[in-house]
C-alpha positions in Angstrom: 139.6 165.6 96.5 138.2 163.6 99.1 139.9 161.3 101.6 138.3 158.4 99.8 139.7 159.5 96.4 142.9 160.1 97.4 143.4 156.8 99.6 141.8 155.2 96.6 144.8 157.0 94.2 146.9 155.9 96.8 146.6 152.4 96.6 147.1 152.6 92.7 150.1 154.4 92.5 151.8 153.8 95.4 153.5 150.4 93.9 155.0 152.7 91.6 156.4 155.4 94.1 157.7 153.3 96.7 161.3 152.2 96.4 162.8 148.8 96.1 163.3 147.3 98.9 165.9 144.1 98.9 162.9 141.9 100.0 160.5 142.7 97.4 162.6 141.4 94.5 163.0 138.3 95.4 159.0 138.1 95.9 158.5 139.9 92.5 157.5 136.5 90.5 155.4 135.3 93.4 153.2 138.5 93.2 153.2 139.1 89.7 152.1 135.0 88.7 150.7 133.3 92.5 149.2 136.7 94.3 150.5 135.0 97.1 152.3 138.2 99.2 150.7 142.0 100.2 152.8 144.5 100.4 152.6 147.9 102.5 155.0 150.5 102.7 154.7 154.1 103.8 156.0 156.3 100.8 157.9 159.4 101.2 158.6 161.1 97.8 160.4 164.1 96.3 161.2 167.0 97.3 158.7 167.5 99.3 158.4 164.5 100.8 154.8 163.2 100.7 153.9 160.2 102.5 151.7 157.2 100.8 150.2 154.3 102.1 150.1 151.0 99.9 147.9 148.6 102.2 147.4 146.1 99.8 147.8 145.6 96.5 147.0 142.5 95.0 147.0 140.7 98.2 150.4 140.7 98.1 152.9 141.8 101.1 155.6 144.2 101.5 158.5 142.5 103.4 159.7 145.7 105.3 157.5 147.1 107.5 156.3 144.3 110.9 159.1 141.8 109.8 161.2 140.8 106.4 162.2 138.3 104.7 161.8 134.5 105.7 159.6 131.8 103.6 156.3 132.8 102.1 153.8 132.2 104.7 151.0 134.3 102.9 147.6 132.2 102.5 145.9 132.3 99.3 143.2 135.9 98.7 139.6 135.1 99.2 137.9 133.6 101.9 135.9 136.9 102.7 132.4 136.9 103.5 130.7 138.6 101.0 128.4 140.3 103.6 131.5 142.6 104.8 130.7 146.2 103.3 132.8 149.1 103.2 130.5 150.7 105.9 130.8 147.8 108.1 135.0 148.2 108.1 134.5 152.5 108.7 132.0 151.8 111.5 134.1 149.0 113.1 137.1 150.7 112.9 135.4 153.9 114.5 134.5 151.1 117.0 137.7 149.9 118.5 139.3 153.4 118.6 139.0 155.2 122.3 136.6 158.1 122.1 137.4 160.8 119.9 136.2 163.0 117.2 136.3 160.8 113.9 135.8 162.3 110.4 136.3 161.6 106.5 135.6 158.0 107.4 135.7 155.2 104.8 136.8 151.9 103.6 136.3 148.9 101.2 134.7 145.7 101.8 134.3 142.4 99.8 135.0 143.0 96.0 134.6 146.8 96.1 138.5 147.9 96.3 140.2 149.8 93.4 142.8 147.1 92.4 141.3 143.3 92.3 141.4 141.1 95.3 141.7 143.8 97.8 140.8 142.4 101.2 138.7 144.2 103.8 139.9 147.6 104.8 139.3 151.0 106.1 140.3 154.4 107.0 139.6 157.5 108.6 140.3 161.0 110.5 140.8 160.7 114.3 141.2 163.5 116.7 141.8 162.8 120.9 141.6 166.4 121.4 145.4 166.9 120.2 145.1 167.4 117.0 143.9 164.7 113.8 146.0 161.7 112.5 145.2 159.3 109.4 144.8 155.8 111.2 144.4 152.9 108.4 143.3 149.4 108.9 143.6 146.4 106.6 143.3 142.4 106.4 144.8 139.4 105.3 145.2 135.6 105.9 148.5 133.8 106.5 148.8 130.1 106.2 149.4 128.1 109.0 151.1 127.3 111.6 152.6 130.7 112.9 156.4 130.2 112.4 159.5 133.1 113.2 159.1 133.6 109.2 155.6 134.5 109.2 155.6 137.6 107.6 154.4 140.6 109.9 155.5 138.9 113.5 158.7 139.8 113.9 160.2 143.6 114.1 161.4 145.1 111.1 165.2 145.0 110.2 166.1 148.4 111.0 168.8 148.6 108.4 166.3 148.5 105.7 163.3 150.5 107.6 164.5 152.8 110.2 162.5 152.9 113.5 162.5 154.7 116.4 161.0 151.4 118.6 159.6 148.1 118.2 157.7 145.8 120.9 156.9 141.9 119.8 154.5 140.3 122.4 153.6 136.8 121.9 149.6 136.6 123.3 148.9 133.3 125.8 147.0 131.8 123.2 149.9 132.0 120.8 149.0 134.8 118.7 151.7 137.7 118.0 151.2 141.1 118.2 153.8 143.4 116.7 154.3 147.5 116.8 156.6 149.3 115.1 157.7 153.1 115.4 158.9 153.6 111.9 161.7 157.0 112.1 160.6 159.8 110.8 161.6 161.3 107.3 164.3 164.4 108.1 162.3 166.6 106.5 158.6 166.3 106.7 159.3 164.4 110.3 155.8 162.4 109.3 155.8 159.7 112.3 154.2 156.2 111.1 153.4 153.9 114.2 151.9 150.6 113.3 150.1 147.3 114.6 150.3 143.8 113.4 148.4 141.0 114.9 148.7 137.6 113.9 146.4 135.0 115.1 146.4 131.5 115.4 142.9 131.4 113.0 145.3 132.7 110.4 143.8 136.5 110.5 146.0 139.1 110.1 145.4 142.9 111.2 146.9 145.5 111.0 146.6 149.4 111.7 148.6 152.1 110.9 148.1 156.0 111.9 150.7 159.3 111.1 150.9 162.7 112.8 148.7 164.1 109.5 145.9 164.2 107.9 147.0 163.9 104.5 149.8 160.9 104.9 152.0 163.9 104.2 153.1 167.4 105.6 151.5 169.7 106.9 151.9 168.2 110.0 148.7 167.7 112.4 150.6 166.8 116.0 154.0 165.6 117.1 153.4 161.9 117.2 150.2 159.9 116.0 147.0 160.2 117.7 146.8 156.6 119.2 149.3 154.7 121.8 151.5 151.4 121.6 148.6 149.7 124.0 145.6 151.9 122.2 146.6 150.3 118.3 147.0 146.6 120.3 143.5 146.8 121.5 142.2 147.9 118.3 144.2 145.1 116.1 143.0 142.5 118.6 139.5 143.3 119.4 136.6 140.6 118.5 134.7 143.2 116.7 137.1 142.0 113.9 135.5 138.5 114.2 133.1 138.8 111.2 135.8 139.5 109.1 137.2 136.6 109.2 134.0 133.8 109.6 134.2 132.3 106.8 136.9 129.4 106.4 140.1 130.5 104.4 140.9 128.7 101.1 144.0 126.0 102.2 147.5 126.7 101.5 148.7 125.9 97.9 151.4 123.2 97.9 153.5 125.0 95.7 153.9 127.8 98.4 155.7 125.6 101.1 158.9 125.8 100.9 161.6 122.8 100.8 163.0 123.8 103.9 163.0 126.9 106.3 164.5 129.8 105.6 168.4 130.3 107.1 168.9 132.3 110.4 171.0 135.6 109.8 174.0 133.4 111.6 174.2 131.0 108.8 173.5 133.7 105.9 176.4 135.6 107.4 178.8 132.7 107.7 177.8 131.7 103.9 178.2 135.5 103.1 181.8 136.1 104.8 183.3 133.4 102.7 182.5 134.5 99.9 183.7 138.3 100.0 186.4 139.1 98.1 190.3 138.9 100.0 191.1 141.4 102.4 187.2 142.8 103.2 186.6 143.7 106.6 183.1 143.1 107.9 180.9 144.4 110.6 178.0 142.4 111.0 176.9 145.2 113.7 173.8 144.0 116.3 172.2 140.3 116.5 170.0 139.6 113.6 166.8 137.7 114.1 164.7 137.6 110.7 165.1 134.5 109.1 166.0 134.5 105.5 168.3 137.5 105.8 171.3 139.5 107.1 173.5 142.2 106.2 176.9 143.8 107.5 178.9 146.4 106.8 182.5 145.6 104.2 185.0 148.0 103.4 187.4 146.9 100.3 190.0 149.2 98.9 188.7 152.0 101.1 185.0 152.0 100.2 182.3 151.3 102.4 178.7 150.0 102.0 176.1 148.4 103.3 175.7 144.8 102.0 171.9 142.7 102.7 171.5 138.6 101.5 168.5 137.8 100.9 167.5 134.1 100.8 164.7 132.0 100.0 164.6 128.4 99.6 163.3 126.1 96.9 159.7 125.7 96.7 158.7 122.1 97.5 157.2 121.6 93.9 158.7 120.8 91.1 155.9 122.6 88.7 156.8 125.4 90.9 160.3 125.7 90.4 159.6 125.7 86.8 156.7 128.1 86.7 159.1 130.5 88.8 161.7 130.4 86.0 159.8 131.2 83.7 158.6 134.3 85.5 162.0 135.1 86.6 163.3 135.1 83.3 160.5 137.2 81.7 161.5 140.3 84.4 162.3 143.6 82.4 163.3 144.9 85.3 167.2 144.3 85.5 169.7 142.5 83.0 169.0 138.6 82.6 172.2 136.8 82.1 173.0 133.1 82.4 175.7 131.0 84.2 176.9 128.2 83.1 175.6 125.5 85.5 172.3 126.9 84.6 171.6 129.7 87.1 169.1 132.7 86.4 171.0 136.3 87.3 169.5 139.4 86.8 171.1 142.6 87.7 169.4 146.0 88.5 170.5 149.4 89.5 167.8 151.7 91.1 167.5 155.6 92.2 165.0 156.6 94.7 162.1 155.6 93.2 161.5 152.8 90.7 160.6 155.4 87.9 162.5 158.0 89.1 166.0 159.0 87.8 169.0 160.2 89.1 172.1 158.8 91.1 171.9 155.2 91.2 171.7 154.5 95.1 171.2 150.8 95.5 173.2 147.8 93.6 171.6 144.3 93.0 171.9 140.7 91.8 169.1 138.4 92.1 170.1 134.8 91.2 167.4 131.8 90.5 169.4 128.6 91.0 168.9 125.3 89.1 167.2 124.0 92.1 165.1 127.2 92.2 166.8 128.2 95.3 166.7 132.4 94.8 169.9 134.4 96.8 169.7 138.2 96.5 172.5 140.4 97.2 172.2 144.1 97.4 174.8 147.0 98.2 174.4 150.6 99.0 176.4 153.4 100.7 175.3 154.7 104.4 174.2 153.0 107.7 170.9 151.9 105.9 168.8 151.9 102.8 166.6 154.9 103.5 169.6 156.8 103.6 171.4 155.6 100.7 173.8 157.8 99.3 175.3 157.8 95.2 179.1 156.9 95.0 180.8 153.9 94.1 180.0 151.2 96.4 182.9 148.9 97.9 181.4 145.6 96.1 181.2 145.4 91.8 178.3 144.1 90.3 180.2 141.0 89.4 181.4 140.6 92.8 177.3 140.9 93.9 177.1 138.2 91.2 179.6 135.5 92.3 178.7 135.9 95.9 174.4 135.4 94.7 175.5 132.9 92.5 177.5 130.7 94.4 176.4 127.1 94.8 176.5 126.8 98.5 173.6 128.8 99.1 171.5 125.2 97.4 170.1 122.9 99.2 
């Protein structure tokens, strides 16, 4: 199979291979109903471990790797010249990189991707003399202005993605570049580096590169092919210009939030209160992602990892509506109600999202009346990618009352 068929079977399945992280339930009706979030994840299944790239699917984003959580700042898809070929995104890509030996290059432009919507990407083989590496590029827009929750400026949460190093550098004209040494899997020890830059046009790019050739073992080198300051000159060269010419659709109203997200500070106040009597808490390093926090509780000798999740009420009133109505359609858990009219649905996942096995991670998403949506999620270890089975130290009622409780509204 070639490197274009497999990237291309990538993108298709890898929505179904990656796990759950906290983040992306709470954007599940968003994505499924507005197409208003991209999501990319690196993927490292079974055994085995093979690693998977899901760029964008959908034109919808992955909270988890280059910053979580927070409001959704995503701008509408489209907006793509039409002129941008799949060519166009190998060759500039093979552009920006230092020189090198490139091979199996590809990519997709305007309207040619293998799931609708897909923005401008590419991807290719690239050797500095060390040995190859996979090094992937893709678009997007986010709305304006740049805020702390803009998805993809701010460094990962390393409880929920495990990295090895993360440098955020705001540019002097105010654009934010991000990159992120992701840790390793124990076993296959694939290293995924990655740049984000954000610009104050709205343009988004990003590049990503492992120590393979395959996005899995065997392994190629030690570490990826290109440096911290080799991925920032590629993500913020003008050769990207083209790209992004043509004007951006505006934001849709029903996308801007009623008020900014929380800072981890006030999530973790809210949070404490609402533990059962006589947990003890560690909320461990400073947070800085708006929209969510975690800590670690211990009850009754148990201990687990506990995340909150929130995201405040769309500023629309259609919206808040057209959100239930999605939220309440989800097969994906067990829909109850409360009795002041709350939405609760409750989900216990394995590894994977089709996978079997040990449950490893514990859930309760809640939709308030106001459409305020709090999700609480549990597991056991020092963070999600090491998730062990065993009964966590919080019930899923206990998830429940703390998701549903009325002081997260406002």
């Amino acid at each position: 199979m070639s490197l274009d068929e497999k990237f291309a079977d990538l993108l298709r399945d890898a929505a179904d291979l990656a796990p759950v992280p906290p983040a992306a339930d709470l954007a599940d009706g968003a994505r499924r109903h507005h197409r208003r979030r991209r999501r990319r994840q690196v993927v490292l299944a079974g055994g085995g471990v093979v690693a998977a790239a899901a760029v964008v699917v959908l034109a919808v984003p992955l909270p988890g790797t280059g910053g979580t959580g927070g409001t959704d700042t995503t701008a509408p898809a489209g907006g793509w010249p039409e002129q941008i070929t799949a060519q166009f995104m190998a060759d500039t890509l093979t552009s920006v990189l230092p020189p090198g030996h490139v091979s199996a290059a590809g990519g997709y432009g305007v309207g040619d991707g293998p799931v609708p919507d897909l923005p401008p990407s590419a991807h290719l083989l690239y050797d500095d003399g060390g040995g190859a590496g996979m090094v992937t590029l893709s678009t997007s827009r986010v709305a304006l202005p740049i805020t702390d929750a803009t998805w993809g400026t701010q460094c990962a949460d390393p409880v929920e993605t495990p990295s090895e190093g993360c440098e955020r550098t705001v540019l002097p004209g105010g654009g934010v570049v991000v990159v992120d040494k992701l840790a390793p899997d124990a076993q296959a020890q694939v290293r995924k580096w990655q740049a984000t830059y954000t610009g104050t046009d709205g343009r988004q790019v990003s590049i990503w590169e492992v120590n393979s050739a395959s996005f899995g073992p065997p392994l190629t080198r030690s570490t990826p092919p290109l440096t911290s300051a080799q991925l920032v000159a590629a993500v913020t060269s003008s050769a990207w210009d083209p790209v992004f010419a043509k004007p951006a659709p505006g934001p849709v109203p029903d996308a801007t939030p009623s008020t900014a997200a929380p800072a981890p500070g006030q999530i973790l106040a809210t949070a404490t209160t609402l533990l059962p009597p006589g947990t003890r808490t560690d909320t461990g390093a400073e947070q800085h992602t708006p929209g969510q926090a975690h800590l670690t509780l211990t009850l009754d000798g148990r201990t687990s990892m506990l995340a909150v999740h929130v995201q405040p009420r769309p500023s629309d009133n259609a919206a808040v509506a057209r959100e239930r109505e999605a939220f309440e359609k989800d097969t994906s858990g067990t829909l109850t109600k409360t009795p002041d009219g709350s939405s609760v649905l409750a989900r216990e996942t394995g590894a994977t999202k089709t996978g079997g096995g040990p449950t490893l991670r514990w859930s309760v998403e809640v939709l308030h009346p106001d459409g305020t949506k709090v999700l609480t999620s549990e597991w056991n270890g020092t963070n999600e990618a090491q998730a062990l089975p065993g009964t966590p130290a919080l019930t899923v009622d206990q998830l429940k009352t703390i998701a549903a409780a009325p002081a997260w509204r406002h």
